[in-house]
C-alpha positions in Angstrom: -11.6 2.5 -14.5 -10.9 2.7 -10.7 -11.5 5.3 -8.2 -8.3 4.7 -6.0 -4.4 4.3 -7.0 -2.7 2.3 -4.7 1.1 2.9 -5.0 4.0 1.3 -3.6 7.6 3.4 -3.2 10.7 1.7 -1.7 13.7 4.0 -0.2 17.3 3.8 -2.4 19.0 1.1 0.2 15.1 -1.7 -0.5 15.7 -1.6 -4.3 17.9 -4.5 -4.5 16.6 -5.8 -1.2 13.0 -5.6 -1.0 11.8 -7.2 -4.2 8.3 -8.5 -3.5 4.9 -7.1 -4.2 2.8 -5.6 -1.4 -0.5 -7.5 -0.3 -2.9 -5.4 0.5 -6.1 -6.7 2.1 -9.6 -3.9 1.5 -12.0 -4.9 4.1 -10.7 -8.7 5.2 -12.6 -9.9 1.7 -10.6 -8.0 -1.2 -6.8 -8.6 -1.9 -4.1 -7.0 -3.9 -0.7 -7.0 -5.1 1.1 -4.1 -5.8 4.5 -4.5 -7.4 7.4 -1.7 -6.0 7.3 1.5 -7.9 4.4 0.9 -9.6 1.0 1.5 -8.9 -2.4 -0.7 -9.3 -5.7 1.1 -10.2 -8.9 -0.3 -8.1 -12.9 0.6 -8.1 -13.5 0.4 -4.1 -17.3 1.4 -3.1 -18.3 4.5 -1.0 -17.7 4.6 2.6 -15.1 3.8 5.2 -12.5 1.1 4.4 -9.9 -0.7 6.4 -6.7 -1.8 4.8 -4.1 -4.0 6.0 -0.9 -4.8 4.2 1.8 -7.1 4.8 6.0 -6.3 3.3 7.5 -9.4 2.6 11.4 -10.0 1.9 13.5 -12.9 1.6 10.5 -15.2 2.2 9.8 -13.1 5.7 7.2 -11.4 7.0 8.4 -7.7 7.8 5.7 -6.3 9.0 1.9 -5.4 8.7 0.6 -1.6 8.5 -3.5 -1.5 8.9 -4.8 1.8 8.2 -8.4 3.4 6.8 -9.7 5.2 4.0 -13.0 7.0 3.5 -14.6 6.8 -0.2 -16.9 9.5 -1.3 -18.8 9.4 -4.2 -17.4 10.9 -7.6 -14.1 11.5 -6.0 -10.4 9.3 -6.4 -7.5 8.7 -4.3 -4.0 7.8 -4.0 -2.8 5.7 -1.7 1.0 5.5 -1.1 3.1 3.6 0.9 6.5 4.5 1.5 9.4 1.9 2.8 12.5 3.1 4.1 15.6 2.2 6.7 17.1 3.9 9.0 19.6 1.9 10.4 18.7 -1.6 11.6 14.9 -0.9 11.6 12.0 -0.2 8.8 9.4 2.1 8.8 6.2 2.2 6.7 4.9 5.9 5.7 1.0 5.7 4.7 -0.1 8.9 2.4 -3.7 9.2 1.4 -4.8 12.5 -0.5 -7.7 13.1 -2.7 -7.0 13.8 -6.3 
């Protein structure tokens, strides 16, 4: 069933632009795609995690955001990140909580 809900939110000026699922790397073993707006369910083991994700658009890289996570047992999480301009540059918001 999954213990942590990766989501992935785009700001009202990416959602013509930015099109492209998210990769997200668990660890430098696991990878996933997460479409925009939507969300992708995953079963990730107890203890601390490292995630790295690239944004993609128009066939170039845009950046990669690495940040952690730490998995205790019987509990789940959601993991957003947020993509917005502001003016000529982009910025990644990361928001973990416990559900």
């Amino acid at each position: 069933m999954g213990n942590v809900m990766f989501r992935f939110k785009r700001g009202l000026t990416q959602k013509l632009t930015l099109q492209n699922p998210l990769d997200i790397l668990i660890d430098g073993k696991e990878s996933i795609k997460v479409l925009p707006d939507t969300g992708t369910m995953m079963d990730i083991a107890e203890g601390s995690h490292t995630l790295k994700l690239w944004l993609i658009s128009q066939d170039k890289e845009m950046g990669v955001v690495e940040s952690k996570i730490d998995v205790h047992a019987n509990s789940k999480y959601e993991v957003i990140y947020t993509y917005d301009t502001f003016a000529t540059t982009g910025k990644v918001t990361v928001t973990v909580t416990s559900l």
